[in-house]
C-alpha positions as CSV (number, residue, x, y, z in Angstrom):
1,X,36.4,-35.9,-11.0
2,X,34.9,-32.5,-10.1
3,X,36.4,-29.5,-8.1
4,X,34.2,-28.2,-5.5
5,X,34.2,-24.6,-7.7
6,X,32.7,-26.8,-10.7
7,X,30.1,-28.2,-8.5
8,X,29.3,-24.7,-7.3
9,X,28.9,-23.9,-10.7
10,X,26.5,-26.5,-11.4
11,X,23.6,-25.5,-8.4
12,X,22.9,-22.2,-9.8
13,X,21.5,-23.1,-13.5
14,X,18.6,-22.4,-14.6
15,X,17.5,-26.0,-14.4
16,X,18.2,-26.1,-11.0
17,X,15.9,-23.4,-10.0
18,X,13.0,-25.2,-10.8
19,X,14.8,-28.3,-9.5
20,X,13.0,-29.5,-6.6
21,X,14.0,-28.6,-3.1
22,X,12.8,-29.8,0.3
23,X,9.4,-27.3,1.0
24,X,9.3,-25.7,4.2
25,X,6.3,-24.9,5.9
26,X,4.1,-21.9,5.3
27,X,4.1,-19.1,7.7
28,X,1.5,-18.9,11.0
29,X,-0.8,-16.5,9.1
30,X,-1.4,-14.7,12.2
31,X,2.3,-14.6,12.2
32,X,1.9,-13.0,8.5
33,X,-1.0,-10.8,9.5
34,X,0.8,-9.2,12.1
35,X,4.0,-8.7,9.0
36,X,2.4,-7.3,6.8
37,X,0.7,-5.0,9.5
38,X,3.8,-3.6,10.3
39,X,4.8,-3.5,6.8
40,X,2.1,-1.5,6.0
41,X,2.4,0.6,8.8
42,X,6.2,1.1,7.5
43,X,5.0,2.5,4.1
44,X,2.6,4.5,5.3
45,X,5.2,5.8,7.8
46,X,7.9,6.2,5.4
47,X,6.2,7.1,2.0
48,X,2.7,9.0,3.2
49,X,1.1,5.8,0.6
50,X,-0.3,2.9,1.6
51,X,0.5,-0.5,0.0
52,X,-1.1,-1.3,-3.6
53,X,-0.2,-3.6,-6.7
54,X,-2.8,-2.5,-9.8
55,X,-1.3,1.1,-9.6
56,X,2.4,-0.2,-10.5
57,X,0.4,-2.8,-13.4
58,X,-0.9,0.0,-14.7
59,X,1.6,2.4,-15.3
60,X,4.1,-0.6,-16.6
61,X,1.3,-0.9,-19.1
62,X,1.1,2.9,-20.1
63,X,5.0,3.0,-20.3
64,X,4.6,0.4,-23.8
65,X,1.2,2.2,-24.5
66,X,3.5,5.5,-24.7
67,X,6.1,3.9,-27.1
68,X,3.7,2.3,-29.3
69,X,1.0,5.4,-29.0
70,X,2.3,8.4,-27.8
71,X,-0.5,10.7,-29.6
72,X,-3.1,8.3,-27.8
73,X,-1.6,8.7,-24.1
74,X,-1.0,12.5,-25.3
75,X,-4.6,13.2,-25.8
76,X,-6.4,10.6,-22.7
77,X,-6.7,12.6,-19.9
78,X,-6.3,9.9,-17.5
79,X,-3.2,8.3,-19.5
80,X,-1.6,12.2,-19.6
81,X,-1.4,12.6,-15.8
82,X,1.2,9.3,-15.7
83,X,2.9,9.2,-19.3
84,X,2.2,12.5,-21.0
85,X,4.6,14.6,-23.0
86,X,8.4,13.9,-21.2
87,X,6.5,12.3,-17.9
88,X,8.1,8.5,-17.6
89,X,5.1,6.5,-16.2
90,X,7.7,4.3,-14.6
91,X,9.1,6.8,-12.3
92,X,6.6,6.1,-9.2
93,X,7.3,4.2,-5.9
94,X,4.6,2.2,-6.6
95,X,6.7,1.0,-9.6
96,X,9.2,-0.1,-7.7
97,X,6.6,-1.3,-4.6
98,X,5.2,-3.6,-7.8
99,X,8.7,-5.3,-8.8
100,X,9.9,-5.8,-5.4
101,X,6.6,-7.9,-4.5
102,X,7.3,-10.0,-7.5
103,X,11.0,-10.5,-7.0
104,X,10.5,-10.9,-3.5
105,X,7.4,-13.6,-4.0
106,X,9.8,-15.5,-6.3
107,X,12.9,-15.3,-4.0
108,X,10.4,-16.7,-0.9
109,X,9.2,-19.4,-3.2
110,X,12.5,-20.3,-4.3
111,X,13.9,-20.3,-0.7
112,X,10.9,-22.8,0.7
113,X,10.8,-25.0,-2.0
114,X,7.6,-23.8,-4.2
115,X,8.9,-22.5,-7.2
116,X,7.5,-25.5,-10.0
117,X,6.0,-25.3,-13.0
118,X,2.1,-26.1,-13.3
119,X,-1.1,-25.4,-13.5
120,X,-3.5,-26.3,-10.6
121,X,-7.1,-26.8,-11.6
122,X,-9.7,-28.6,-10.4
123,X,-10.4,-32.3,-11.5
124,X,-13.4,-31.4,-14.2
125,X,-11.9,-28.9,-16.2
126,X,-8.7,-29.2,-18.8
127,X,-5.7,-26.9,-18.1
128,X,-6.8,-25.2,-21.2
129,X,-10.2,-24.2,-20.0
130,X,-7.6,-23.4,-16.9
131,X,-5.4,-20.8,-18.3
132,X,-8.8,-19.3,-19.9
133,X,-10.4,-18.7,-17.1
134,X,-7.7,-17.4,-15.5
135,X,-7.0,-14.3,-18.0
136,X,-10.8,-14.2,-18.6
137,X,-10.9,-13.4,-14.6
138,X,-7.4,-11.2,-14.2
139,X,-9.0,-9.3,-17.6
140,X,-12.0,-8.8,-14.9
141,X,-10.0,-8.0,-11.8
142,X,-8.3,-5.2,-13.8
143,X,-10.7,-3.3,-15.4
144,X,-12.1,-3.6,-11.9
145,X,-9.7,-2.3,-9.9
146,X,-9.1,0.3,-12.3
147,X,-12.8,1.1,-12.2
148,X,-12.5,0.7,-8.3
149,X,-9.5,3.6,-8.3
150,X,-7.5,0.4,-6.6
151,X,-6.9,-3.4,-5.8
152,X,-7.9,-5.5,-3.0
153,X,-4.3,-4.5,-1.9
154,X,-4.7,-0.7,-2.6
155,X,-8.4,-0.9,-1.0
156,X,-8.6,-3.4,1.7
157,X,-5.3,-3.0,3.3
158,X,-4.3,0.2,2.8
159,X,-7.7,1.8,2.4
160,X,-9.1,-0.4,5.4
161,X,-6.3,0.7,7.5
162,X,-7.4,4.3,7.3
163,X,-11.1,3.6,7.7
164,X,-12.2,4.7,4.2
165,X,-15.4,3.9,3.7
166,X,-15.2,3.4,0.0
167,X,-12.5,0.9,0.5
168,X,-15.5,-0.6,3.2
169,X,-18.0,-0.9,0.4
170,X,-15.5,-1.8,-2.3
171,X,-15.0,-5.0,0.3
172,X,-18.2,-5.7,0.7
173,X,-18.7,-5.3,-3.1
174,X,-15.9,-7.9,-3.6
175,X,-16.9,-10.6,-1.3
176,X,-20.8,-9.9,-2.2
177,X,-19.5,-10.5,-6.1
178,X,-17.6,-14.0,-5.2
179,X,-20.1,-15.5,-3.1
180,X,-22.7,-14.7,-5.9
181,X,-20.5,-16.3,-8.5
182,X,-18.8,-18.9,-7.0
183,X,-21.9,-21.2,-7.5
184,X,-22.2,-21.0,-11.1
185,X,-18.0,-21.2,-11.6
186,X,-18.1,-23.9,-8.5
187,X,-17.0,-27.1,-11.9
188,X,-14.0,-25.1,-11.9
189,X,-12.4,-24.4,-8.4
190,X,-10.1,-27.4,-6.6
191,X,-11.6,-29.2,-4.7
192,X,-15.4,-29.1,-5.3
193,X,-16.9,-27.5,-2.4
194,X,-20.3,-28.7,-1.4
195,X,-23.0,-25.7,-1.6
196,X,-25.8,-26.0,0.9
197,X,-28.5,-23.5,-0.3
């Protein structure tokens, strides 16, 4: 027989985690919208910076660049303004802003039900071909949004907010750039959309 502090014990493994829960449903996205409006508006508010994601990537990146190469981020002019000589790339907000939007993803997921294990593809392509695509296209997304001096996040929503208009053309340059491709990647998306050209 089990005490109620041993089946306490037993929920929080981490088996259970992944365990499945009942899902709740998703937000309203208008709902969402007008959050993260307001949470933008917060950082803004509170920080002077908009919201972002690649700029917190990035400098997690430098920081093992810099213990690995230190004469490399020493001598790159764009690596020395975040890591160079004492500086610790990881002392930023945006750091922090980065961590907190994964921790926070995973807590949501976890509290609605959607934290799983697996890989959603479409029905003509092997999970293989799946994960490939994927860090062919997140390879893509980062050299672009470094190129791009931000992410969709960095550019459309904070950028956007502000009326910048090269975080206008970066949009335009983004949705422009999926339509074009999504035709010749359309094998790979879930479901198959029908294109009427």
């Amino acid at each position: 027989m089990t005490t109620p502090a041993e089946t306490q014990k037993q929920k929080f493994t981490i088996k259970s985690i992944f365990a499945k829960h009942e899902t709740k449903p998703y937000l309203n996205p208008y709902l969402g919208g007008m959050l993260l409006g307001l949470v933008l508006f917060a950082a803004f508010f509170i920080t002077g910076s908009g919201l972002g994601a690649s700029g917190g990537l990035n400098r997690i990146l430098v920081f093992f660049e810099d213990l690995i190469a230190p004469g490399h981020v020493d001598r790159t002019s764009y690596l020395i303004t975040m890591a160079g000589g004492d500086k610790n790339p990881l002392d930023s907000w945006i750091v922090m802003l980065t961590v907190g939007t994964i921790l926070g993803g995973f807590v949501s997921g976890w509290l609605n039900g959607r934290v799983k294990l697996e890989t959603n593809k479409g029905p003509n392509i092997s999970k293989r071909t799946r994960w490939a695509m994927a860090f062919i296209g997140g390879g893509f997304m980062g050299y672009g949004a470094r190129m791009a001096r931000g992410c969709t996040s960095g550019q459309a929503l904070s950028g956007g907010a502000v009326l910048s208009v090269g975080s206008c053309v970066f949009m335009f340059a983004v949705f422009g750039g999926e339509y074009a491709l999504a035709y010749f990647v359309r094998k790979l998306l879930y479901p198959v959309p029908a294109f009427h050209f």
